[in-house]
Wavefront OBJ file of the C-alpha trace (Angstrom):
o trace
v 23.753 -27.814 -10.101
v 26.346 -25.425 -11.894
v 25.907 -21.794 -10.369
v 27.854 -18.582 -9.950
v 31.585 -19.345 -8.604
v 30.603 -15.900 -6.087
v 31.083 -17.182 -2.839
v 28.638 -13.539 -1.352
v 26.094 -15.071 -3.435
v 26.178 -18.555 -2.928
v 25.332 -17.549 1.081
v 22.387 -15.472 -0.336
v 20.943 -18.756 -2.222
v 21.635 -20.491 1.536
v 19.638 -18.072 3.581
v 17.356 -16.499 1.555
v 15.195 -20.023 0.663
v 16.242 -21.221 4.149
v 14.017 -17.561 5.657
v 11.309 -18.363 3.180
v 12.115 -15.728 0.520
v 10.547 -17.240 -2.732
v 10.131 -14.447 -5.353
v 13.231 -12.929 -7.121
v 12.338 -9.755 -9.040
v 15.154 -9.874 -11.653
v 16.347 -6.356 -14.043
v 18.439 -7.121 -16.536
v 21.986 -6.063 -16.687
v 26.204 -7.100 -16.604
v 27.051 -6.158 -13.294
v 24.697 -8.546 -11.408
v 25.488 -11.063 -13.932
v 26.514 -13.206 -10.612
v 23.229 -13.158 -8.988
v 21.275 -13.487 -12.538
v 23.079 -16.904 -12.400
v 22.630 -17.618 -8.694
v 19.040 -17.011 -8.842
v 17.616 -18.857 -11.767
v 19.797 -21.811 -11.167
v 18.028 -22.631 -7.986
v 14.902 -24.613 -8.058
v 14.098 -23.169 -4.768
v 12.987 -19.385 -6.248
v 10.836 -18.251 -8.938
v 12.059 -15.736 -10.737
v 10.488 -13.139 -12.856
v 12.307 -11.072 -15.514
v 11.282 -6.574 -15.736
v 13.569 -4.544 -17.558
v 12.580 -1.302 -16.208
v 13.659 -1.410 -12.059
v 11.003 1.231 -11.429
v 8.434 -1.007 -12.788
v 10.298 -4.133 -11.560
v 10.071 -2.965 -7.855
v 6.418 -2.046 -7.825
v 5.419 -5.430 -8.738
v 7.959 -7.168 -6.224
v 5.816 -4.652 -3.938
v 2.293 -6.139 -4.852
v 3.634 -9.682 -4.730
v 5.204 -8.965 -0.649
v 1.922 -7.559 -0.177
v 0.335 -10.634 -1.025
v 1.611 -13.133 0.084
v 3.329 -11.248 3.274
v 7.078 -12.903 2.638
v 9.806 -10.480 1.644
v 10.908 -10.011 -1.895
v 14.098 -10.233 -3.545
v 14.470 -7.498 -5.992
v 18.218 -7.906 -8.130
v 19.602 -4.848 -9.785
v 22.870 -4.105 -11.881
v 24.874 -1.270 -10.780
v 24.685 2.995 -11.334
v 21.461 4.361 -11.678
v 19.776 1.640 -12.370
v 19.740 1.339 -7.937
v 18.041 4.684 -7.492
v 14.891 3.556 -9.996
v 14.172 1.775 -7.049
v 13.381 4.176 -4.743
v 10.080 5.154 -4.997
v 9.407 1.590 -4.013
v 11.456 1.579 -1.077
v 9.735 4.730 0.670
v 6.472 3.182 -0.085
v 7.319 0.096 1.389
v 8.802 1.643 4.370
v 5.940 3.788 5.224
v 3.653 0.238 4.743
v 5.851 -2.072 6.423
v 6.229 -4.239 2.855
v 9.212 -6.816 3.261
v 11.289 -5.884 0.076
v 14.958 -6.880 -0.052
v 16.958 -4.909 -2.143
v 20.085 -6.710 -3.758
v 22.189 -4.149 -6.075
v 25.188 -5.107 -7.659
v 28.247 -2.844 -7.724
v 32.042 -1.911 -8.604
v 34.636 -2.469 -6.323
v 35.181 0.345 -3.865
v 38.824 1.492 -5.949
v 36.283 2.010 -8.861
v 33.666 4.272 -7.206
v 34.014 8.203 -8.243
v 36.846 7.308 -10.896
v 35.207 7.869 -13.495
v 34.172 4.071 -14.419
v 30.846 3.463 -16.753
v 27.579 3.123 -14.211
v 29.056 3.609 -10.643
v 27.711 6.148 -8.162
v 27.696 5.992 -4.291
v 25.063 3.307 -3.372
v 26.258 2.349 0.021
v 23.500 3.654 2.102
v 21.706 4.921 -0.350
v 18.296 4.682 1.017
v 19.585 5.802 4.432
v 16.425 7.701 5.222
v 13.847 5.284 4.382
v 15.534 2.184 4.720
v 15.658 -0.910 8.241
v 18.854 -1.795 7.484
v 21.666 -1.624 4.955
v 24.950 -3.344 4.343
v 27.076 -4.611 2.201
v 28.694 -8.474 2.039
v 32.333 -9.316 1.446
v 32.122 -11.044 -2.424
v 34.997 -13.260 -1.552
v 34.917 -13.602 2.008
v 39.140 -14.675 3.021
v 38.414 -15.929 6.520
v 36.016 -17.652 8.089
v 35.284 -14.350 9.819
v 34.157 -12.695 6.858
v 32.405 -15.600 5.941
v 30.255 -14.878 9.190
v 30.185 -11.113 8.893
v 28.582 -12.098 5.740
v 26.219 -14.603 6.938
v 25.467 -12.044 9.519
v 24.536 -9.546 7.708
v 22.089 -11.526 5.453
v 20.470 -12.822 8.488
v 19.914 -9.432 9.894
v 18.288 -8.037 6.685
v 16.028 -10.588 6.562
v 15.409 -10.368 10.633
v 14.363 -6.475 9.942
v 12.283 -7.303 6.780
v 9.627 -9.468 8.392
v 7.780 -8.127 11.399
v 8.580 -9.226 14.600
v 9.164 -8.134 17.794
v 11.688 -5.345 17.120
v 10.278 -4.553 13.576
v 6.830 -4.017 11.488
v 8.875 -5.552 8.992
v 10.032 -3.211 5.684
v 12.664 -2.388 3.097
v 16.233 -3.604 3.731
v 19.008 -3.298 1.306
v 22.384 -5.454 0.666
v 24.882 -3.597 -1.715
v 27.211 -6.454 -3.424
v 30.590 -5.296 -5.101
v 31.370 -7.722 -7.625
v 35.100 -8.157 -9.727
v 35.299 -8.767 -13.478
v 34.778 -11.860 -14.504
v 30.693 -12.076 -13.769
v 30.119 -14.985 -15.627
v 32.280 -17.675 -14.213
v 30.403 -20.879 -12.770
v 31.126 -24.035 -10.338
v 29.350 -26.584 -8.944
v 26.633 -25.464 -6.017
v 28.075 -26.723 -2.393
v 24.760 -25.718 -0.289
v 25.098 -24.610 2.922
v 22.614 -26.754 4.999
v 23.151 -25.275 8.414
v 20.323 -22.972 9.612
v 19.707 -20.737 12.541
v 17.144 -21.462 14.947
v 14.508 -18.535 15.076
v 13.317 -17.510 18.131
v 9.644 -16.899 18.080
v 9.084 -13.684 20.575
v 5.424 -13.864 21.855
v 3.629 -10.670 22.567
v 2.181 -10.429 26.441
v 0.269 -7.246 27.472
v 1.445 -5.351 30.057
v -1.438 -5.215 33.401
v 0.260 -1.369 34.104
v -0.876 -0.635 30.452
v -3.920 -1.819 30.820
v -4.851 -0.072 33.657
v -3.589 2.695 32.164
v -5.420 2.565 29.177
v -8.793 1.031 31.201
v -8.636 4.232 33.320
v -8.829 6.456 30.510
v -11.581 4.706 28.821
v -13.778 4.349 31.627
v -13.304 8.350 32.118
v -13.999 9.545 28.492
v -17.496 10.270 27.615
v -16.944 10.995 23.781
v -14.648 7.800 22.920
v -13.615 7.475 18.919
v -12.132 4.618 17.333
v -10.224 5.684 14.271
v -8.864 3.149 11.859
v -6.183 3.414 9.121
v -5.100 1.295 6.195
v -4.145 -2.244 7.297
v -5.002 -5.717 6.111
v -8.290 -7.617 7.519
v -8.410 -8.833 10.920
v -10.778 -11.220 12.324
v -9.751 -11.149 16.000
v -9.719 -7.723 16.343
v -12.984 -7.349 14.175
v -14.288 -9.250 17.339
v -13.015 -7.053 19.386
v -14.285 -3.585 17.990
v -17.702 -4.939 17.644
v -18.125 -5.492 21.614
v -17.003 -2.067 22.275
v -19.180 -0.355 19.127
v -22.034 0.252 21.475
v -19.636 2.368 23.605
v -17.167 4.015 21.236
v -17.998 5.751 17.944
v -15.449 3.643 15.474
v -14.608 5.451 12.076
v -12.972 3.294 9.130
v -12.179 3.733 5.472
v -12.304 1.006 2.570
v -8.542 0.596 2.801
v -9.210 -0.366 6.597
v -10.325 -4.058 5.657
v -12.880 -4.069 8.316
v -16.615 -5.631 8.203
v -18.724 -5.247 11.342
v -21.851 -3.203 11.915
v -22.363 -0.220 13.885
v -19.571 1.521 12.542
v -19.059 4.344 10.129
v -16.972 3.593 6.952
v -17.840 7.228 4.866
v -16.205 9.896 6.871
v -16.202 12.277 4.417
v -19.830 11.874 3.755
v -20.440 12.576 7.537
v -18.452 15.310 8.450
v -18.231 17.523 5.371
v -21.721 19.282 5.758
v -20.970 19.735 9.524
v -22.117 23.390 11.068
v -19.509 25.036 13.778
v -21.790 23.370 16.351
v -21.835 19.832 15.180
v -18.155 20.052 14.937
v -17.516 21.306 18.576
v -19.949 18.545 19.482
v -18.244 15.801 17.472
v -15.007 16.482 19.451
v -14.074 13.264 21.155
v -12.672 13.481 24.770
v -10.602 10.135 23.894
v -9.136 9.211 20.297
v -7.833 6.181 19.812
v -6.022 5.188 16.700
v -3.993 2.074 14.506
v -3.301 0.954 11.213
v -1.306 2.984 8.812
v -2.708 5.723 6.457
v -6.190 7.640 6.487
v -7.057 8.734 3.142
v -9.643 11.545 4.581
v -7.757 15.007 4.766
v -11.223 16.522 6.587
v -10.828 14.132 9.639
v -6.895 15.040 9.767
v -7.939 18.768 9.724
v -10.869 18.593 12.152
v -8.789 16.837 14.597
v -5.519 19.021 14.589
v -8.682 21.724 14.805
v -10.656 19.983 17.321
v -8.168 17.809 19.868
v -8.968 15.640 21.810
v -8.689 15.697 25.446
v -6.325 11.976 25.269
v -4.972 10.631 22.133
v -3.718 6.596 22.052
v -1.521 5.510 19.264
v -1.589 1.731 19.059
v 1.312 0.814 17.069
v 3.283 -2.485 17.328
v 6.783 -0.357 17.378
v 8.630 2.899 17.349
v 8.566 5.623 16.313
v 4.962 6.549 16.842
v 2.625 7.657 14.378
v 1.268 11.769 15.420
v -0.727 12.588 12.528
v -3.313 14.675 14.775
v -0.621 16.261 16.717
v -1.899 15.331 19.778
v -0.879 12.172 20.954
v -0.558 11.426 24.259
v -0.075 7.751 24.833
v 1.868 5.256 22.452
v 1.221 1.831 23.081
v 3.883 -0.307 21.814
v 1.214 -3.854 20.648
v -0.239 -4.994 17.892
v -4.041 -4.054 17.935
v -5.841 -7.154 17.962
v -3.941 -8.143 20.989
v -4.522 -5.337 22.928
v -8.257 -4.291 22.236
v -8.306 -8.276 23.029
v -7.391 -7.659 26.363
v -8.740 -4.203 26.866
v -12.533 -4.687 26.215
v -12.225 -7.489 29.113
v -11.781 -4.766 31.114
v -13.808 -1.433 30.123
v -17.053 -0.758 31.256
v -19.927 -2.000 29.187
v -22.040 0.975 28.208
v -24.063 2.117 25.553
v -23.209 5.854 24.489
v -25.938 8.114 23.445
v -23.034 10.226 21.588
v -22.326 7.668 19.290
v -26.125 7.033 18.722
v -26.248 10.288 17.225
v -23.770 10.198 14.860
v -24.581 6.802 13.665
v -28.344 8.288 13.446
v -26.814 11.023 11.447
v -24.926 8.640 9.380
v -28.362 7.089 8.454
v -29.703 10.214 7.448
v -26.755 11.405 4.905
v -27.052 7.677 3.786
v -30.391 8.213 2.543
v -29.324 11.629 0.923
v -26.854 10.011 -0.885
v -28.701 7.351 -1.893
v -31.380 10.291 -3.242
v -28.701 12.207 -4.959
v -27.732 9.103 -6.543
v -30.160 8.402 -8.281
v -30.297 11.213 -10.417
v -27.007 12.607 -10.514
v -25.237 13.415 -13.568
v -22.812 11.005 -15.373
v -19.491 11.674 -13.787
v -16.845 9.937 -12.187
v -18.520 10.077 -9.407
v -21.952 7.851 -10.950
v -19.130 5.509 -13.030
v -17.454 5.029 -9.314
v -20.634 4.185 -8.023
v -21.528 1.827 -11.200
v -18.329 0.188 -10.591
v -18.673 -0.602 -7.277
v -21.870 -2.220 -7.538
v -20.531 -4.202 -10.507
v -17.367 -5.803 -8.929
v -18.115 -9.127 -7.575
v -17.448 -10.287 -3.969
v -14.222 -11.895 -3.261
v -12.560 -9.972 -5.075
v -9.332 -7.818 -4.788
v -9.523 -3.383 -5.619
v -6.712 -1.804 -6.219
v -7.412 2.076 -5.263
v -5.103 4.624 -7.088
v -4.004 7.270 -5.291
v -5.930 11.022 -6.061
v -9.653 10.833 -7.412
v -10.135 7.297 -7.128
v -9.373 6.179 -4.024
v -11.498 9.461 -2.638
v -14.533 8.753 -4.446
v -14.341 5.343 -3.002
v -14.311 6.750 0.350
v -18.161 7.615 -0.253
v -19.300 4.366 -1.408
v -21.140 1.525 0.057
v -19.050 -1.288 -1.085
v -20.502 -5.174 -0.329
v -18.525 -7.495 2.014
v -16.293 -9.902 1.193
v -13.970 -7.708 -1.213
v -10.368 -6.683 0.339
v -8.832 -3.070 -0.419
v -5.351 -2.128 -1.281
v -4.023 1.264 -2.088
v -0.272 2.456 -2.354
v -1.391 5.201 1.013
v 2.344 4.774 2.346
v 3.703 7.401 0.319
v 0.127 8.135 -2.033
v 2.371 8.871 -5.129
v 0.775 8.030 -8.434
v 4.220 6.076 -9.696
v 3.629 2.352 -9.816
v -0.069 1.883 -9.219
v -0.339 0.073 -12.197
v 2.823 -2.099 -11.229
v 1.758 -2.737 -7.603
v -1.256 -4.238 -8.619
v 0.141 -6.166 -11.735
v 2.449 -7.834 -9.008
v -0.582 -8.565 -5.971
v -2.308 -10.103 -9.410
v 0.408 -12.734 -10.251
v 0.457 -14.346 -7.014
v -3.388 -13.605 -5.590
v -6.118 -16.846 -6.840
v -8.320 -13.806 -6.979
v -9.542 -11.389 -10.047
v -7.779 -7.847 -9.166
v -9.372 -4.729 -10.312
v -7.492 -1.505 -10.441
v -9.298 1.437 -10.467
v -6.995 4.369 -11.585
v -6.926 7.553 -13.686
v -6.070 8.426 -16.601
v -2.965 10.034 -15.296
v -1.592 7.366 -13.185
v -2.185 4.799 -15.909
v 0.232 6.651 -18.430
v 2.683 7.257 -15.344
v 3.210 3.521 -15.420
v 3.044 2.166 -18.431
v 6.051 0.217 -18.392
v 4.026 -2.044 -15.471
v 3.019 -4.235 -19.198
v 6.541 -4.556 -20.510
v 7.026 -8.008 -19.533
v 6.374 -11.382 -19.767
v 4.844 -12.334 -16.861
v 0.782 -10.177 -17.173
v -1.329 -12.303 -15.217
v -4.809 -13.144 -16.666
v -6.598 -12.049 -13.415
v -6.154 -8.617 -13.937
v -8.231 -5.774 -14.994
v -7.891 -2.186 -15.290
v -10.373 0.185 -15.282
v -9.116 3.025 -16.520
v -11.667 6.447 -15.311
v -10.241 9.261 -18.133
v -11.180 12.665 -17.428
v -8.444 14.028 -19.327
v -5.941 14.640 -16.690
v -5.324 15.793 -13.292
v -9.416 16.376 -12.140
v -8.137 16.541 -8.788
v -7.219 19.750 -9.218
v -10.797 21.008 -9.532
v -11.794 20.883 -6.436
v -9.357 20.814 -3.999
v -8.248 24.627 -3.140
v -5.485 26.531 -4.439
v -5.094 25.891 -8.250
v -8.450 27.197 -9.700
v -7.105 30.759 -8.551
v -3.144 30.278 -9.337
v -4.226 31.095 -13.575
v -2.543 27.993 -14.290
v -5.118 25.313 -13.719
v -5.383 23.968 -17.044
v -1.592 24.743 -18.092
v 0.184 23.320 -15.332
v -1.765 21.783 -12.686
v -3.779 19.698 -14.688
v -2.285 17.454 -17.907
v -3.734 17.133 -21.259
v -3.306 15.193 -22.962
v -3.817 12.969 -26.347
v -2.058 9.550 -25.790
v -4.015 6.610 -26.883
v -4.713 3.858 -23.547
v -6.282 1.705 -26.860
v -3.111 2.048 -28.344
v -1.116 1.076 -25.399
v -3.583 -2.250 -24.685
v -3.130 -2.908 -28.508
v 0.894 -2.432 -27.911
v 1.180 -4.616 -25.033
v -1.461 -7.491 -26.539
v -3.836 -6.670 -23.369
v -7.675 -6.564 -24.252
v -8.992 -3.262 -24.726
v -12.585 -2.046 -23.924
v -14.059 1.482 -23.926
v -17.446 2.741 -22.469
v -18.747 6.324 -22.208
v -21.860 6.397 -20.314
v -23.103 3.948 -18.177
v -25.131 1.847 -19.795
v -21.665 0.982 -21.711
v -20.104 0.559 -18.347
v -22.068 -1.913 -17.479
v -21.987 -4.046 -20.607
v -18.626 -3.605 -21.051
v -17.417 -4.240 -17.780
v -19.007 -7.633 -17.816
v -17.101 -8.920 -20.439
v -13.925 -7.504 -18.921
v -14.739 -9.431 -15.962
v -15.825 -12.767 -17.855
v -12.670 -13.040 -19.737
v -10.287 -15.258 -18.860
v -7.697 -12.742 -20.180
v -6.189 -9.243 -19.038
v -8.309 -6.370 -19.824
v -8.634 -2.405 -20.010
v -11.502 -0.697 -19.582
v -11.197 2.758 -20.592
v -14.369 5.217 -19.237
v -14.073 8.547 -20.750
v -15.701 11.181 -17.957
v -16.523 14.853 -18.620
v -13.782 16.736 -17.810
v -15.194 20.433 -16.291
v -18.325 19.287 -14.730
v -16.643 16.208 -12.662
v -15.938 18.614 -9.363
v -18.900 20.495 -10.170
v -20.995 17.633 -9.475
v -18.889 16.496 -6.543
v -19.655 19.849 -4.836
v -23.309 19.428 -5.199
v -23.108 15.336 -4.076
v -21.677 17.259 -0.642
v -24.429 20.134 -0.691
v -27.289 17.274 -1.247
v -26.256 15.461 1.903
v -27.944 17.809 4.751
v -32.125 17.832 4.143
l 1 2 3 4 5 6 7 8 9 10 11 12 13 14 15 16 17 18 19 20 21 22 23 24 25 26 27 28 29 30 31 32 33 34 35 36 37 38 39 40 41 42 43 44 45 46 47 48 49 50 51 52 53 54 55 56 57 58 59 60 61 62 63 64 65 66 67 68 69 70 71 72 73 74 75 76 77 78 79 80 81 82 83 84 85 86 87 88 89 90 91 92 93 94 95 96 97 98 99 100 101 102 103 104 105 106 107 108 109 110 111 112 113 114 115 116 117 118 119 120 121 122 123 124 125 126 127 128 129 130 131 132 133 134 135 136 137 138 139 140 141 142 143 144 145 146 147 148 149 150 151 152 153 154 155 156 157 158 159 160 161 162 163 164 165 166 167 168 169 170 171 172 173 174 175 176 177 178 179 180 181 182 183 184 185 186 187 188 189 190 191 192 193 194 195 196 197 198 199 200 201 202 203 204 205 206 207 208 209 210 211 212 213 214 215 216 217 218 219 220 221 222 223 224 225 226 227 228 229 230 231 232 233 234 235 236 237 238 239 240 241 242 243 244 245 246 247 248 249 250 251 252 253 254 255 256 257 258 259 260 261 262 263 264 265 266 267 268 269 270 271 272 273 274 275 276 277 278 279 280 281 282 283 284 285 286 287 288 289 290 291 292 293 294 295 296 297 298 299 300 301 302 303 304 305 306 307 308 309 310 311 312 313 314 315 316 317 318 319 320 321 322 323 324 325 326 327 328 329 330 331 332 333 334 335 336 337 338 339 340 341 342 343 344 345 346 347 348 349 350 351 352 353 354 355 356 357 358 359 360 361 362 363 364 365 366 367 368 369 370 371 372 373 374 375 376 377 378 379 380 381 382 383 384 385 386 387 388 389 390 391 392 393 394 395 396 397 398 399 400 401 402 403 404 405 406 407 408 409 410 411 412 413 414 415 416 417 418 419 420 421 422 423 424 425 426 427 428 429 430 431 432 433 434 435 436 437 438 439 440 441 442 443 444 445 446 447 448 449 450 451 452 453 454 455 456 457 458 459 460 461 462 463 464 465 466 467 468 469 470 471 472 473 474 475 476 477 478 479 480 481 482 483 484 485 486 487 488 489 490 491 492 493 494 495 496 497 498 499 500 501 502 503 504 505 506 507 508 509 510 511 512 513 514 515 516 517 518 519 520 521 522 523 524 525 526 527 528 529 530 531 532 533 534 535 536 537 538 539 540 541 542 543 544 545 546 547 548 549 550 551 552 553 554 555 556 557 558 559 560
């Protein structure tokens, strides 16, 4: 096999395979010309071609999501590095195993003056595991092994172990003039042995942790974004009875006797229900909450304890009153913990889940007569999508109306919540789409779908996606949350008009294009979207004004 004569990148084709890295996210460009040729020589890696690196590293971000190995992403050198980085600080704040590989001058070259150099040694110091950068023609067998050694730790920090949730790492690769020259491939067979750390709860923590339980009247369970979880499932369902357990969509979790629409529940509270609601112990894991009210009430109303479970440092303190971090994964220490809590059933969290009942049934009631609306096409959609299927949630509207939804089992949530930028939605699910056996539906506005709409310039559109684009002519956010109704600028600078076509952006990428505009339409038209063995868009025009009006009223309608 003829490959690149670089001898830094003929120890990346080694150890990358050798760790289990398959995908190779490739930009086009000169400068990386040596790991262009590495790369696609190698029958070990599949490699996928995306001119624009923004674009490029929001699908290698849907595919590590998927399939939960890191990602190669290749870059040349200059700016073409920093496109990157919205990627990167979603990844890191989501544990996503990307592994950045940017070509780049030699070090005489940097700040001289030579086309596409800038400093990217460390670039991504603040939201990055680790960072390096490898010897290209290692002179020793030294810097043969700091070389080796530094690949090997990248890919140590980008999975999660024991020291590390896993994440972003980055390996910066100065290459000479000439890029192009070849020789025969000599692999590398040898292979370090892995050590596999296991995980074994601490009794002191326990007790700890058992003590506190068995103390607190008012217990709440509060779970963030994370990926589905059958063992601990089992776990939160024994102690449901005695704790009050809050989730969201993007928590992946399906037991009863639990509360999944937060928003829906503690909205209409009165001062009194909210003092009452108060837990005296909070215990929390997973990443993200999408649900700003149960991050203010909290901070508002604290708890009298607050546990963090979190597999490593540093701790998460969203409710600013965290009291205990323990450093497991969840599902092994719930495991362990409900062997030892008292078995009780909690007339506190009776209540609420009787009260969750009730606002249930108002929101079925308002439901059924409530104007057309993102809100109703939300609603129509989710009782459309099929089970076993994957959502993408875009970040603003969308993934809050989902929030209020009862959604059927057996479908599996993702939303970009690491960061909850509106870049790359469209990317990040093009990329969970080309690896997943599933149909993927993205449900994004209008907004976030223009933001991205490089995510369809390339070859490699998988047939089992489908977009459902919800257009309320820009930025309907801003109608109800507080602040930019009263600024005088709503409509000229919060909010974006606009007049692009999506029909003419399906039509320019060859993607099926659908349109609906009430919900009859939805319905008919989202059926052949989902029947087609092709891409699709489904643009759903929304009214514009009245969207947040009618959201305020959905809210008013729960208490009766």
């Amino acid at each position: 096999m003829i490959t690149t004569n670089k001898k830094s990148v003929q120890q990346l084709l080694d150890k990358l395979w050798q760790k289990g890295v398959q995908h190779i996210v490739i930009s086009p460009g000169s400068r990386n010309a040596p790991m262009i040729l590495g790369f696609t020589s190698h029958d070990k890696y599949t490699c996928l071609s995306v001119p624009d690196e923004r674009t490029a590293a929001f699908i290698a971000l849907g595919i590590a999501d998927e399939t939960k190995q890191p990602v190669a992403l290749v870059c040349t050198s200059g700016s073409a590095l920093l496109n990157y980085y919205p990627a990167v600080a979603e990844a890191y704040y989501r544990n996503i195993p990307l592994i950045i590989l940017s070509a780049d001058r030699p070090a005489y070259l940097i700040d001289q003056g030579d086309g596409q150099t800038i400093r990217q040694k460390n670039v991504f110091a603040n939201h990055i595991l680790y960072s390096a950068e490898l010897n290209e023609t290692p002179q020793s067998g030294k810097e043969e092994q700091e070389n080796i050694d530094r690949i090997q730790a990248a890919l140590r920090f980008s999975k999660p172990n024991m020291l590390s949730n896993g994440g972003p790492v980055h390996l910066n690769m100065p290459f000479e003039e000439p890029l192009y020259n070849s020789e025969e491939y000599q692999p590398n067979l040898k292979t370090s042995k892995t050590i596999d750390l296991t995980e074994e709860v601490s009794d002191t923590d326990i007790h700890m942790i058992k003590d506190i339980w068995n103390t607190s009247e008012k217990k709440m369970v509060l779970i963030g974004q994370m990926d589905s979880d059958p063992k601990l499932e089992e776990s939160l369902f024994k102690i449901s009875e005695n704790a009050l357990i809050l989730s969201e969509t993007t928590s992946n979790i399906e037991i009863s006797g639990i509360i999944k629409n937060i928003d829906r529940l503690i909205t209409p509270f009165t001062d009194d229900e909210k003092e009452v609601f108060r837990p005296d112990l909070l215990i929390t894991f997973g990443g993200n909450v999408v649900s700003k009210r149960i991050k203010s009430f909290l901070r508002a109303h604290q708890p009298k304890n607050h546990i963090h479970i979190q597999k490593t440092s540093p701790p998460l303190n969203t409710y600013q009153c965290l009291t205990h971090h323990v450093e497991y994964s969840p599902s092994v220490f719930l495991e362990k913990l409900v062997r030892s809590v008292q078995k009780n059933s909690s007339d506190w969290v009776a209540h609420w889940l009787k009260l969750d009942l009730s606002r249930q049934d108002a929101h079925g009631k308002y439901m059924t007569h409530a104007p057309y609306s993102d809100l109703t096409v939300t609603q129509k959609i989710c009782d459309l999508i099929p089970e076993n299927s994957i959502i993408h949630l875009a970040n603003s509207t969308p993934v809050r109306y989902a929030q209020l939804l009862n959604w059927k089992n057996g479908l599996e949530f993702k939303c970009n919540r690491g960061t909850s930028g509106i870049d790359g939605i469209v990317s990040t699910a093009i990329g969970n789409a080309i690896v997943s056996s599933k149909t993927v539906y993205l449900i994004v506005g209008d907004l976030s779908f223009f933001y991205d709409t490089n995510a369809w310039w390339h070859r490699h559109i998988p047939q089992n996606i489908k977009v459902i684009v919800i257009n309320n002519s820009g930025g309907g956010i801003f109608r109800f949350i507080d602040g930019p109704n009263s600024t005088g600028q709503l409509e000229n600078h919060f909010e974006t008009h606009q007049k692009n076509s999506i029909k003419h952006i399906a039509l320019g990428f060859d993607v099926n294009y659908l349109c609906a505009s009430n919900l009859d339409m939805v319905e008919k038209q989202f059926k052949i979207l989902s029947e087609s063995d092709q891409a699709g868009i489904l643009e759903i025009t929304t009214p514009q004004i009245q969207n947040a009006e009618i959201l305020k009223q959905y809210f008013k309608n729960l208490i009766h």
